[in-house]
C-alpha positions as CSV (number, residue, x, y, z in Angstrom):
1,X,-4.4,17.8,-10.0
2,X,-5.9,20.3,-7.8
3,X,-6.6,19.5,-4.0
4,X,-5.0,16.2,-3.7
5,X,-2.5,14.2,-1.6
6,X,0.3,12.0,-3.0
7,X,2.7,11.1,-0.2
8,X,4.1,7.7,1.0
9,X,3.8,5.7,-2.4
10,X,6.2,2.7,-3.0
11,X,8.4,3.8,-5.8
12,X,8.4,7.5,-5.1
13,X,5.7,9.6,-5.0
14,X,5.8,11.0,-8.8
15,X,7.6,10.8,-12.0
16,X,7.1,12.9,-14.8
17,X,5.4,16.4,-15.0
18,X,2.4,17.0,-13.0
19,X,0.4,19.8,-14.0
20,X,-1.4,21.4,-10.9
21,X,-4.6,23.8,-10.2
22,X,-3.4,24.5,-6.8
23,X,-3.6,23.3,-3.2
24,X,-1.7,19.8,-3.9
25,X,0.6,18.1,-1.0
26,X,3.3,16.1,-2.9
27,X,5.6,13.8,-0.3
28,X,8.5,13.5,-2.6
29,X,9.1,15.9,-5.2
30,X,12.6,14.5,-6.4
31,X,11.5,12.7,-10.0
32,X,8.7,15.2,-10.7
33,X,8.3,18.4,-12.4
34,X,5.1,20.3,-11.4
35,X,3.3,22.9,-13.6
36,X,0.5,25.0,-13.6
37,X,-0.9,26.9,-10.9
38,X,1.1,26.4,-7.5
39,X,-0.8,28.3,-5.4
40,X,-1.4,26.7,-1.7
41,X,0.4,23.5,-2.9
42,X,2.7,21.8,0.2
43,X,6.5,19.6,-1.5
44,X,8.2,17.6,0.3
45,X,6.0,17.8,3.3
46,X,4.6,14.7,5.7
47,X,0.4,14.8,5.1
48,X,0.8,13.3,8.6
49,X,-1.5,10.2,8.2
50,X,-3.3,8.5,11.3
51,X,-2.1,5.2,10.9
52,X,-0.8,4.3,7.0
53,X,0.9,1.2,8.3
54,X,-3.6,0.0,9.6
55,X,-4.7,1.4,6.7
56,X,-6.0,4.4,8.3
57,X,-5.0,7.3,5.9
58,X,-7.3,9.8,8.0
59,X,-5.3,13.0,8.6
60,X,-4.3,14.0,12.2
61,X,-5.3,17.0,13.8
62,X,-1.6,18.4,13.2
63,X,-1.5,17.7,9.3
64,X,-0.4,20.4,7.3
65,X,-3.6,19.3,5.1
């Protein structure tokens, strides 16, 4: 994975091992195990979606993102 967003999925946001290239925000970090380059990547952080509940996954001018 490298510059990508997993956060607010149903059954956790990961399970397993992940192997990143950097600059990933992961919601929930709790089942996963992330390898690989961790530079700039965000865990256990809120992207800080417009509207999720709409459909709207835009991110807000605050996002961490």
């Amino acid at each position: 994975m490298a510059h990508t967003i997993i956060a607010g999925n149903v059954n956790g946001d990961c399970f397993g091992t992940l192997t990143s290239e950097g600059y990933n925000l992961i919601g929930d970090t709790s089942d996963c195990t992330i390898v690989g380059d961790e530079t700039g990547n965000l865990y256990d952080i809120d992207p800080e979606y417009a509207d999720p509940a709409t459909g709207d996954f835009s991110l807000q001018p605050t996002s961490p993102c």
